[in-house]
C-alpha positions in Angstrom: -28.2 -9.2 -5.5 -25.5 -8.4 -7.7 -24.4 -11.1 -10.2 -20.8 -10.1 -11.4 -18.6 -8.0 -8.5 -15.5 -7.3 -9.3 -12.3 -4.7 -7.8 -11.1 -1.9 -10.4 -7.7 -3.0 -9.3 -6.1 0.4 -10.7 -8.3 2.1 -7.7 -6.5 0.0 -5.1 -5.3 2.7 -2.9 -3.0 1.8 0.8 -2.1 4.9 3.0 -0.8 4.5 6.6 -0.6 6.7 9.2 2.0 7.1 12.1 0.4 4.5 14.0 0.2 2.2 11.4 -3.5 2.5 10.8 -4.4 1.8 7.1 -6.3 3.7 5.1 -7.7 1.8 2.1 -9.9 3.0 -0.7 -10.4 0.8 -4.0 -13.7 1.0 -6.6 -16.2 -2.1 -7.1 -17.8 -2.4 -10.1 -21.4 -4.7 -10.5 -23.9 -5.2 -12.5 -26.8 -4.3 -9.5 -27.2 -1.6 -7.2 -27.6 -3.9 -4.3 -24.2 -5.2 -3.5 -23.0 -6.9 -0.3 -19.9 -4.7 0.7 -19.4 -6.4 4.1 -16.7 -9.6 2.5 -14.6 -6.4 1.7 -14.1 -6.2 5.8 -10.9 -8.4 5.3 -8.3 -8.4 2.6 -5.4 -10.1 1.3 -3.3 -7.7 -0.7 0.2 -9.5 -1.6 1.5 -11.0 1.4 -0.6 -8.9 3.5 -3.8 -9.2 5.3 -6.1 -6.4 6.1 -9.3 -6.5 8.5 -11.3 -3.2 9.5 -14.5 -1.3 8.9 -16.0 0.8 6.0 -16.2 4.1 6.9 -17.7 5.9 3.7 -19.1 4.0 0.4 -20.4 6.3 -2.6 -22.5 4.6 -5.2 -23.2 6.0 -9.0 -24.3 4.3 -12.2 -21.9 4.4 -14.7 -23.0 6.8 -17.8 -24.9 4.2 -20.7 -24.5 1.1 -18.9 -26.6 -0.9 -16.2 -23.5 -1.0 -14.1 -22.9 0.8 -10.9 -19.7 2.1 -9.2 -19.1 1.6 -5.7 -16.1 3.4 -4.1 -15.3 2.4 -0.9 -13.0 3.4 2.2 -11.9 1.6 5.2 -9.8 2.0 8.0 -8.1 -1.1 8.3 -4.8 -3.0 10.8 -2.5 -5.3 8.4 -0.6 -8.5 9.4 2.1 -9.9 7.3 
């Protein structure tokens, strides 16, 4: 299990569609290739609070390091 997890907050990415259905795609960064993605089911992002399910996850290594990169996707409801 990894030991450091953290969000590449530049990746942070919110799109909505016409039903209000969020989109939200952001890269993890850890120091194991074994990382527990389900605690990213729910979010608070400013004043807003997202819950939904990961629909896609990618995982690499990142060149020279022992360090992978996880990018992730979810469709996701917000509540203010």
């Amino acid at each position: 299990m990894a030991n450091i997890v953290f969000i590449e907050c530049s990746s942070l990415s919110i799109n909505y569609d016409v039903f209000g259905i969020a989109t939200v795609s952001f890269v993890v960064v850890a120091d194991d290739n074994d990382v527990d993605l389900e605690g990213y089911r729910t979010l608070t992002i400013g004043a807003a609070t997202y819950t939904g399910y990961i629909t896609s996850v990618t995982v690499k290594p990142i060149t020279g390091t022992a360090w992978y990169e996880y990018s992730v996707s979810l469709t996701m409801t917000s509540e203010l």
